[in-house]
PyMOL CGO cylinders between C-alpha atoms (Angstrom):
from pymol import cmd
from pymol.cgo import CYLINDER

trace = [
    CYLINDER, 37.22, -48.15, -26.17, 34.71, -48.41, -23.74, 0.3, 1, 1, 1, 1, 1, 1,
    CYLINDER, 34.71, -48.41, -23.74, 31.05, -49.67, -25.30, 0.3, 1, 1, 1, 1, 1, 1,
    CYLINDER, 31.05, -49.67, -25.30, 28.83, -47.84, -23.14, 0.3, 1, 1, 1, 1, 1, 1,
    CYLINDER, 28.83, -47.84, -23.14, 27.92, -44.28, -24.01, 0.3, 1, 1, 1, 1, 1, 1,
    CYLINDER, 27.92, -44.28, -24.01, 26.01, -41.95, -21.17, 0.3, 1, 1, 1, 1, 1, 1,
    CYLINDER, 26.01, -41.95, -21.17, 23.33, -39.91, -23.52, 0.3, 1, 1, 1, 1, 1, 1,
    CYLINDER, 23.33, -39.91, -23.52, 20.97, -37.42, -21.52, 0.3, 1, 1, 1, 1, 1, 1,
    CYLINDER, 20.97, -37.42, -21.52, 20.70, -39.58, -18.43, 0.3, 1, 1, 1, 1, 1, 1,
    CYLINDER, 20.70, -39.58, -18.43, 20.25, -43.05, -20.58, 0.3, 1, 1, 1, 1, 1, 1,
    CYLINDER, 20.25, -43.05, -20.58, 22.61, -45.43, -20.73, 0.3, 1, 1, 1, 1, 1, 1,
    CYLINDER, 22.61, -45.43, -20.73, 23.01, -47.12, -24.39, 0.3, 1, 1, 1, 1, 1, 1,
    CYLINDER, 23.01, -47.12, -24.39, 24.68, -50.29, -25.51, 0.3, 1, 1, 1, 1, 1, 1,
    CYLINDER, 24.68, -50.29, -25.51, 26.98, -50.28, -29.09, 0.3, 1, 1, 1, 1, 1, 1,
    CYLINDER, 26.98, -50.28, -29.09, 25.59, -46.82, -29.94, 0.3, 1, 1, 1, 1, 1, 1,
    CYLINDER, 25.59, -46.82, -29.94, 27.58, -46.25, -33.55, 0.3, 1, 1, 1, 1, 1, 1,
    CYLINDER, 27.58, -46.25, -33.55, 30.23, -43.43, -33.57, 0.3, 1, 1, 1, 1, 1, 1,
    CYLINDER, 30.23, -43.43, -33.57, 30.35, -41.59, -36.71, 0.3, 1, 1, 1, 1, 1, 1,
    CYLINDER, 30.35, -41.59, -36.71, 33.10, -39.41, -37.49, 0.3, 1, 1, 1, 1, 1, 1,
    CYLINDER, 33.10, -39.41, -37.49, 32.90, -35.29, -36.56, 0.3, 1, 1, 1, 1, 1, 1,
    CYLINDER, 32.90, -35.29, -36.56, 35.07, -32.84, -37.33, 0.3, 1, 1, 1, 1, 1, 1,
    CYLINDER, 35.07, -32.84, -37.33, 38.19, -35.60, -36.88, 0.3, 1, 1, 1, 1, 1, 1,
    CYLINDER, 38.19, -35.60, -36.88, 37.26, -37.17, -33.14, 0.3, 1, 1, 1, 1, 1, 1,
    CYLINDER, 37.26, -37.17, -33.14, 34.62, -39.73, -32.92, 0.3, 1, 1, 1, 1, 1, 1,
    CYLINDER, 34.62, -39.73, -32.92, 31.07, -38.12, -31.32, 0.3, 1, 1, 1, 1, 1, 1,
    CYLINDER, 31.07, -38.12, -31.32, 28.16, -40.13, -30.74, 0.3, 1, 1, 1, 1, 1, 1,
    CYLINDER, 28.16, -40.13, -30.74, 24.94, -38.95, -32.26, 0.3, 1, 1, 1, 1, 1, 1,
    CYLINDER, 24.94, -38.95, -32.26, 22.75, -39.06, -29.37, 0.3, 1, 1, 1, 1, 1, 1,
    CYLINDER, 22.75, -39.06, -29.37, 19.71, -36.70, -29.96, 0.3, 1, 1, 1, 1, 1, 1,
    CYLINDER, 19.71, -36.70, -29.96, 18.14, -39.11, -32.51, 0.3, 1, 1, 1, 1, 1, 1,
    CYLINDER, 18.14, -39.11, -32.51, 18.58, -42.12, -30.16, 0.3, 1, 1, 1, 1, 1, 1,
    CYLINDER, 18.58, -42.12, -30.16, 17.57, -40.12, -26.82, 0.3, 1, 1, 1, 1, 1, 1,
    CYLINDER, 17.57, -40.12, -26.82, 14.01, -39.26, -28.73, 0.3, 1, 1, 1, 1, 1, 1,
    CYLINDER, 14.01, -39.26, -28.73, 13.71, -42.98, -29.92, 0.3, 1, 1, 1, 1, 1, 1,
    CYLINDER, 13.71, -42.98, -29.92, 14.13, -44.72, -25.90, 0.3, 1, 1, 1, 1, 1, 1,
    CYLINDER, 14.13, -44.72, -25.90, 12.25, -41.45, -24.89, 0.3, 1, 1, 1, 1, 1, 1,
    CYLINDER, 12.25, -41.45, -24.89, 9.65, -42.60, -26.77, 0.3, 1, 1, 1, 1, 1, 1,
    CYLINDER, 9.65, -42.60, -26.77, 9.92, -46.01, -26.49, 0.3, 1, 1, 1, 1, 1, 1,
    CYLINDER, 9.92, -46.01, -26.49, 9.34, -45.89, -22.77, 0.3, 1, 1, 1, 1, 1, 1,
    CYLINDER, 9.34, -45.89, -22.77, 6.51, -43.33, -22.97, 0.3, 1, 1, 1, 1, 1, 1,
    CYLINDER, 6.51, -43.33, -22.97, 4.97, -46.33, -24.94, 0.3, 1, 1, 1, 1, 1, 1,
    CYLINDER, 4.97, -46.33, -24.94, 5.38, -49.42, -22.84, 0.3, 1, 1, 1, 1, 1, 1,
    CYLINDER, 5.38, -49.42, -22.84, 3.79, -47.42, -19.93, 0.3, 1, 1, 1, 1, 1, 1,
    CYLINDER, 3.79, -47.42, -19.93, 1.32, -46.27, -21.94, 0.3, 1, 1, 1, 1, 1, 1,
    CYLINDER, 1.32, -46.27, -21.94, 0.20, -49.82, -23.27, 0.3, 1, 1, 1, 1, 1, 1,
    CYLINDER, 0.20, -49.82, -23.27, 0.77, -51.46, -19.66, 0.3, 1, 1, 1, 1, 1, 1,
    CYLINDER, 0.77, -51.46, -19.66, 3.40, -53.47, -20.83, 0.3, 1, 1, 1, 1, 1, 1,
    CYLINDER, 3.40, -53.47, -20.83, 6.24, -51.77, -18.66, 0.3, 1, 1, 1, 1, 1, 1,
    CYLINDER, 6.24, -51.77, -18.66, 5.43, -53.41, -15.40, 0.3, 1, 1, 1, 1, 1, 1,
    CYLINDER, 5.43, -53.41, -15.40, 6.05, -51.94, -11.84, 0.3, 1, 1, 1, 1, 1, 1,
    CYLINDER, 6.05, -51.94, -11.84, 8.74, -53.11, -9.95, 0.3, 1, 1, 1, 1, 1, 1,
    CYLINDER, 8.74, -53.11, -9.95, 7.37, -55.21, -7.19, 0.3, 1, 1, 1, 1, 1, 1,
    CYLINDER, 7.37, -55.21, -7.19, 8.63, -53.47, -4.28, 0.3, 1, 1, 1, 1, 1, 1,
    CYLINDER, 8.63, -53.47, -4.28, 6.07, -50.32, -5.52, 0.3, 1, 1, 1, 1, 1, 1,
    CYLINDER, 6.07, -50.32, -5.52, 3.24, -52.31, -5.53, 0.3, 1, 1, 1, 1, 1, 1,
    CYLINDER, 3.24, -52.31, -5.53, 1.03, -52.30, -2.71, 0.3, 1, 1, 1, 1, 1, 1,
    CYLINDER, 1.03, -52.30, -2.71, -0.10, -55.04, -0.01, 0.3, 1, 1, 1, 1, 1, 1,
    CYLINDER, -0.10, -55.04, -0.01, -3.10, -55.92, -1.02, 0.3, 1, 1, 1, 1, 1, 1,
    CYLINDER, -3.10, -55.92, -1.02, -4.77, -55.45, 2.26, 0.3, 1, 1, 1, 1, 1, 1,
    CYLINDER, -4.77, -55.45, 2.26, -8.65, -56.83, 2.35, 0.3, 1, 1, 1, 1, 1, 1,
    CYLINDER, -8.65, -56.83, 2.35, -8.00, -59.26, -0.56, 0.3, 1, 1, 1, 1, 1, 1,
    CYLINDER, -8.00, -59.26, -0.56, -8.30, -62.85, -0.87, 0.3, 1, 1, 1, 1, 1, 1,
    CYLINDER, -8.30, -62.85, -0.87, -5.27, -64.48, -1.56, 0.3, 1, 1, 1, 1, 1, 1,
    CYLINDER, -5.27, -64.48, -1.56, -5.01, -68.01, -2.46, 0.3, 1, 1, 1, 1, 1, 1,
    CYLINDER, -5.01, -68.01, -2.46, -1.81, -70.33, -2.42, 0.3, 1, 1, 1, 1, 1, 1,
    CYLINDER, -1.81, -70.33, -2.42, -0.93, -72.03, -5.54, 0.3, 1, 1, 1, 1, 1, 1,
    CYLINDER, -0.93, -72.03, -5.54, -1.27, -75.65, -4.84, 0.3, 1, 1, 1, 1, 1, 1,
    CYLINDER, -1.27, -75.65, -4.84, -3.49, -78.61, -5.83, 0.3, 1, 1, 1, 1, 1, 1,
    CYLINDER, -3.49, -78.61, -5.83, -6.25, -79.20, -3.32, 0.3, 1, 1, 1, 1, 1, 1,
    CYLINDER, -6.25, -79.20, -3.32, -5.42, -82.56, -1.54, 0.3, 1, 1, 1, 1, 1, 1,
    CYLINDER, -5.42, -82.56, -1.54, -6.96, -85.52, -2.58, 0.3, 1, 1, 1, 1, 1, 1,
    CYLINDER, -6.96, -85.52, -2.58, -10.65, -85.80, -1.30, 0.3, 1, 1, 1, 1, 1, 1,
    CYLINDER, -10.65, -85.80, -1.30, -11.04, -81.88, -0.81, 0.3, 1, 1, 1, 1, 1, 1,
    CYLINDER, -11.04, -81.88, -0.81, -11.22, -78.76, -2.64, 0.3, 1, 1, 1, 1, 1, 1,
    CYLINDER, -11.22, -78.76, -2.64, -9.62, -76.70, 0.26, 0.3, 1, 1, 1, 1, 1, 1,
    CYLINDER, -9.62, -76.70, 0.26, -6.21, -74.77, -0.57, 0.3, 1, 1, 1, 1, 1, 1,
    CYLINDER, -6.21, -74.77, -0.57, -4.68, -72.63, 2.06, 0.3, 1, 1, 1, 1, 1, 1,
    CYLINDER, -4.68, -72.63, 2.06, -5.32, -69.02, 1.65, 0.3, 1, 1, 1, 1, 1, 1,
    CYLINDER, -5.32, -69.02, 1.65, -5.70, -65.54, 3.69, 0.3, 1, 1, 1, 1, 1, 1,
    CYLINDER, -5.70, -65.54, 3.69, -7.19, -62.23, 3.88, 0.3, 1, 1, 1, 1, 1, 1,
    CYLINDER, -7.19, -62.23, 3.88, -5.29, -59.35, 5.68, 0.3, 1, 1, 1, 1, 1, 1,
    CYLINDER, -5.29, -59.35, 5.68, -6.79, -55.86, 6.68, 0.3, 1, 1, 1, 1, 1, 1,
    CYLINDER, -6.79, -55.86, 6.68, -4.63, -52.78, 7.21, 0.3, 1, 1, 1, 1, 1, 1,
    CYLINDER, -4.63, -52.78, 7.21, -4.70, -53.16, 11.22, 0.3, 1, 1, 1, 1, 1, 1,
    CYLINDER, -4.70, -53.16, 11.22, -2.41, -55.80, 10.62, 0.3, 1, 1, 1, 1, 1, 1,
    CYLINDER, -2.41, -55.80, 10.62, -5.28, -58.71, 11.39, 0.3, 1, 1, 1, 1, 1, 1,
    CYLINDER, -5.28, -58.71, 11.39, -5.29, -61.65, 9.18, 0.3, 1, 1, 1, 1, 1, 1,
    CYLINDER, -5.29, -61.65, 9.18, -7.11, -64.82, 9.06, 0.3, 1, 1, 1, 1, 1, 1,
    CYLINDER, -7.11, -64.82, 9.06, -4.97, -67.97, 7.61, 0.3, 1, 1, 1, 1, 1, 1,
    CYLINDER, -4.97, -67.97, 7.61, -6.95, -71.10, 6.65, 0.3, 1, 1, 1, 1, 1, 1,
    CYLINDER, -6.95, -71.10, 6.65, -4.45, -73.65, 6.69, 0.3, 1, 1, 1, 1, 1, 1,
    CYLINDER, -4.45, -73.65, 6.69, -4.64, -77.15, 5.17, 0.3, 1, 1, 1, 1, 1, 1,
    CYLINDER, -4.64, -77.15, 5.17, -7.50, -77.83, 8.01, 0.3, 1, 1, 1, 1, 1, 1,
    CYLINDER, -7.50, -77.83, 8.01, -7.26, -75.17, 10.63, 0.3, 1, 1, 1, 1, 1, 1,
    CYLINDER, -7.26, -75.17, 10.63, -8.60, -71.18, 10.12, 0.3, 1, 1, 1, 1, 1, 1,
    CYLINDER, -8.60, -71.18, 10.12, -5.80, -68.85, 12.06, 0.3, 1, 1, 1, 1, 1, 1,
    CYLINDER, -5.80, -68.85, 12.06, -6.24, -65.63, 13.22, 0.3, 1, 1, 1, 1, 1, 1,
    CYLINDER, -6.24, -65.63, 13.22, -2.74, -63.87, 13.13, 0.3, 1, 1, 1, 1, 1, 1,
    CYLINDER, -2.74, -63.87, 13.13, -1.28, -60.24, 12.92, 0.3, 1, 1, 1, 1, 1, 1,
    CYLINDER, -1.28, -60.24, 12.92, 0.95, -59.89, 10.67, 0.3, 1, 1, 1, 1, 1, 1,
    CYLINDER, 0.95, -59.89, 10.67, 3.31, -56.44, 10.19, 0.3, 1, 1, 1, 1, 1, 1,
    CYLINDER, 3.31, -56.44, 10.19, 4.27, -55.02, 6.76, 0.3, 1, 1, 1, 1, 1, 1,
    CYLINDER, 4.27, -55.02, 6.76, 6.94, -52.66, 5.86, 0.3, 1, 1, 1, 1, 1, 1,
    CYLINDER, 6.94, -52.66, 5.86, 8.03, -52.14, 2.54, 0.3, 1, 1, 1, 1, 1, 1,
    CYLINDER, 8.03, -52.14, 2.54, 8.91, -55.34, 1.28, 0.3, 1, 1, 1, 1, 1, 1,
    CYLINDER, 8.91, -55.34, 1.28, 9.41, -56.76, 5.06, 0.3, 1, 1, 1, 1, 1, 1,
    CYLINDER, 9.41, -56.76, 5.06, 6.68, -58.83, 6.36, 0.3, 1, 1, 1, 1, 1, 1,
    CYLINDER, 6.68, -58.83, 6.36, 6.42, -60.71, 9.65, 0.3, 1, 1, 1, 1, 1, 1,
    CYLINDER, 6.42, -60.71, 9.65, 3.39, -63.24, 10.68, 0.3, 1, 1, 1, 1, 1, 1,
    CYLINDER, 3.39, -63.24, 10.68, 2.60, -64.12, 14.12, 0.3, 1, 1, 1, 1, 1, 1,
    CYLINDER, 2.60, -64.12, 14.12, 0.20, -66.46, 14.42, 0.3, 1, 1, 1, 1, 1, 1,
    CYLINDER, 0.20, -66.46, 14.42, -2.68, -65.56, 17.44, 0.3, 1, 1, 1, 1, 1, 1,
    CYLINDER, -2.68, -65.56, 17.44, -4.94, -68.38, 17.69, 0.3, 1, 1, 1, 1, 1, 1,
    CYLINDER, -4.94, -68.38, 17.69, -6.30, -71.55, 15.43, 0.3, 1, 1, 1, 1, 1, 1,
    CYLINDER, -6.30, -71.55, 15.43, -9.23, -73.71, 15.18, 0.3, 1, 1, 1, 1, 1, 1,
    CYLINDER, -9.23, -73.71, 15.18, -9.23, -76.93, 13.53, 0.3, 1, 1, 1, 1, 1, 1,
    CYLINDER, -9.23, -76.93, 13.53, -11.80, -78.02, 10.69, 0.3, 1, 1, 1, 1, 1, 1,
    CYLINDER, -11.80, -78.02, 10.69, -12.28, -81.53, 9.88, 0.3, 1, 1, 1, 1, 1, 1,
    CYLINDER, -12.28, -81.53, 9.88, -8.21, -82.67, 10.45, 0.3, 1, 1, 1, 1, 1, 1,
    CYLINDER, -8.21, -82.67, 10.45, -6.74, -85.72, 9.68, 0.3, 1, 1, 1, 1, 1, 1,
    CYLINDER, -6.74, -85.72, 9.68, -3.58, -86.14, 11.10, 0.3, 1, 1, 1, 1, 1, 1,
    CYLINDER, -3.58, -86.14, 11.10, -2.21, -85.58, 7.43, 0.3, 1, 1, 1, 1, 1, 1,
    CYLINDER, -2.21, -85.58, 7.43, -3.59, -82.20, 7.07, 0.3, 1, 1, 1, 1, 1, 1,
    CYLINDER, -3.59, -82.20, 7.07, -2.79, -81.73, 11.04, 0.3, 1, 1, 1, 1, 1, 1,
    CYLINDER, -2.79, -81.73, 11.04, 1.06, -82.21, 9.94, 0.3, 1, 1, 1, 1, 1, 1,
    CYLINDER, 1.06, -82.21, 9.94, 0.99, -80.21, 6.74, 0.3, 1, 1, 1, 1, 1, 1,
    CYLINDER, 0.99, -80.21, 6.74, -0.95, -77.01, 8.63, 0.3, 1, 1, 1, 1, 1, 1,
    CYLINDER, -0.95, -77.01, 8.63, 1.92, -77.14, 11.27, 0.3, 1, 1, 1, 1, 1, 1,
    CYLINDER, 1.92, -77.14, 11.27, 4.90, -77.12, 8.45, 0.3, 1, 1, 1, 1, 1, 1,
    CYLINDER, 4.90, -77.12, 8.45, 3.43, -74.17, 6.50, 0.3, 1, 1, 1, 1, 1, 1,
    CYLINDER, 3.43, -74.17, 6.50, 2.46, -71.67, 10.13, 0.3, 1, 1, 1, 1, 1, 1,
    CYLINDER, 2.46, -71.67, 10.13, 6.45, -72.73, 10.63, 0.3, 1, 1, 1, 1, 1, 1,
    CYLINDER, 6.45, -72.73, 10.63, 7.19, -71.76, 7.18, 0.3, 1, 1, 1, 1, 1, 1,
    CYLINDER, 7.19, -71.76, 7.18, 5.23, -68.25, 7.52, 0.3, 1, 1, 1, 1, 1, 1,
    CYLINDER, 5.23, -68.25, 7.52, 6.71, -67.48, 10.92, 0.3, 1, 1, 1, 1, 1, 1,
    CYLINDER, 6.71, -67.48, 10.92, 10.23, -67.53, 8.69, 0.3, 1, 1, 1, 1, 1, 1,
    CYLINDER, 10.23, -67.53, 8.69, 9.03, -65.26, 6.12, 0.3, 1, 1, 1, 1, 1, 1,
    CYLINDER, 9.03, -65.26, 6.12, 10.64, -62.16, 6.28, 0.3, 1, 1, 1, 1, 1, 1,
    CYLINDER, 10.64, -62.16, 6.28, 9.78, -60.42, 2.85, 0.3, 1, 1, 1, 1, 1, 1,
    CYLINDER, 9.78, -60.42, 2.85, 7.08, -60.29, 0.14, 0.3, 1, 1, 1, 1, 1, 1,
    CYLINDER, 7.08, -60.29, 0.14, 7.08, -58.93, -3.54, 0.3, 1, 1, 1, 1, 1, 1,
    CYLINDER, 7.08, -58.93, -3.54, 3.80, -58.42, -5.79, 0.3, 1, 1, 1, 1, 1, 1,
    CYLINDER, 3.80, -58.42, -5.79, 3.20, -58.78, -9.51, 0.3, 1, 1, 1, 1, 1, 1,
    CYLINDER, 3.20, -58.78, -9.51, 0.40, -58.07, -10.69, 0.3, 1, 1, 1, 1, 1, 1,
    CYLINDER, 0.40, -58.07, -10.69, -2.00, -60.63, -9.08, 0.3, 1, 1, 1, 1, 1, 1,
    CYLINDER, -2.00, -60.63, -9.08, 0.74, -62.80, -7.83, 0.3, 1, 1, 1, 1, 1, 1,
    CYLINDER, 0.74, -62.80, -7.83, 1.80, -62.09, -3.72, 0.3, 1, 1, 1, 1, 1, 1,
    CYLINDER, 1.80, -62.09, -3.72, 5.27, -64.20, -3.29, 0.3, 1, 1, 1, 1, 1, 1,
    CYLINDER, 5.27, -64.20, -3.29, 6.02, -64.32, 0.69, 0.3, 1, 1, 1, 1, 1, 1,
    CYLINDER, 6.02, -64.32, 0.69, 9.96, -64.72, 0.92, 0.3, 1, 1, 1, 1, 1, 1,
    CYLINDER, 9.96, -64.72, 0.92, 11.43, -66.91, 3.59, 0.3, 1, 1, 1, 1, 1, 1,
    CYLINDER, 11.43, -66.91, 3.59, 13.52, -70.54, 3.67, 0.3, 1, 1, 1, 1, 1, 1,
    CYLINDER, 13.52, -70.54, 3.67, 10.00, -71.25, 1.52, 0.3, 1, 1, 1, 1, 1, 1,
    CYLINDER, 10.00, -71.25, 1.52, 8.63, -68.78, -1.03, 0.3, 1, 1, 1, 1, 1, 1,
    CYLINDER, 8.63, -68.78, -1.03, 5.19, -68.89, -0.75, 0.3, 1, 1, 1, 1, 1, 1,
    CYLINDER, 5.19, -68.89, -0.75, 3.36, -68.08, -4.20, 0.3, 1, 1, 1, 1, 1, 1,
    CYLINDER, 3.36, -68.08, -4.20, -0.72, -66.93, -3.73, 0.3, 1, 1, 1, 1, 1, 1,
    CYLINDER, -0.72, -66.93, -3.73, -2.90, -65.60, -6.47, 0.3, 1, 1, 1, 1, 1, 1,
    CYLINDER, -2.90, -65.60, -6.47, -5.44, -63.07, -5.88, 0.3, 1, 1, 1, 1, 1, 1,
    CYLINDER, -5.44, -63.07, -5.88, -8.99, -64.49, -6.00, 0.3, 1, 1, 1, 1, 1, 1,
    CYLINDER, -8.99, -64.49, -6.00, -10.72, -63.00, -8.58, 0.3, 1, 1, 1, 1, 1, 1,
    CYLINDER, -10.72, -63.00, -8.58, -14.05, -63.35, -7.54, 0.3, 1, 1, 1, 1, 1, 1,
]
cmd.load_cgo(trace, "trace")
């Protein structure tokens, strides 16, 4: 006998058959109210979160990638995009201006122009492996105040909070 049980829409797991009328019926009502409820109260208390793909860009924030600064320097890569598409990128030492497209949970960078700031050839290196990087990103997902961009590298940033 098959474990699964369809009740009012909700699929349950090992729902307990009790005995009616000679054929085994599964008491659903009672269990139905109980997820009903149970659901109406994680969204209620914030604790059901929103699947990523329905969270929006968030366009005209500050986004910061997860990283140590590099020895010496407090500087982590980060970017700001606006709905027109525009971005700025500072990079390990240069500040890019790119456009990047976003659609659903596709994204696309193309990187415009850059200027450098105070580059070793170190940082010169690194800046050129991560605008690489981003030009192979092809998706993104949000939670919460986490912004993953999805490519051969996952980029993790962190909304600033300030």
């Amino acid at each position: 006998m098959n474990s699964n049980w369809l009740c009012d829409s909700v699929t349950v797991q090992r729902v307990r058959c009790v005995p009616s009328e000679g054929a085994l019926r599964v008491r659903c009502t009672d269990l139905t109210v109980h997820l009903r409820t149970l659901c109406a109260a994680l969204v209620l208390s914030g604790t059901w979160t929103v699947p990523a793909s329905a969270q929006s860009f968030p366009y005209d924030q500050e986004m910061l990638l997860e990283v140590r600064p590099l020895p010496g320097s407090r500087r982590v890569p980060m970017m700001e995009v606006h709905p027109d598409g525009k971005a700025t990128v500072d990079l390990w030492c240069h500040t890019a201006a790119a456009e990047i497209a976003v659609s659903g949970s596709e994204i696309k960078f193309n990187f415009v122009s850059a200027k450098p700031e105070n580059c070793t050839p170190e940082r010169i290196e690194l800046d050129q492996k991560m605008a690489k990087e981003l030009l192979e990103v092809t998706g993104w997902r949000r939670v919460d105040d986490i912004v993953e961009f999805i490519g051969a590298t996952t980029f993790r940033f962190r909304l600033s909070t300030h």
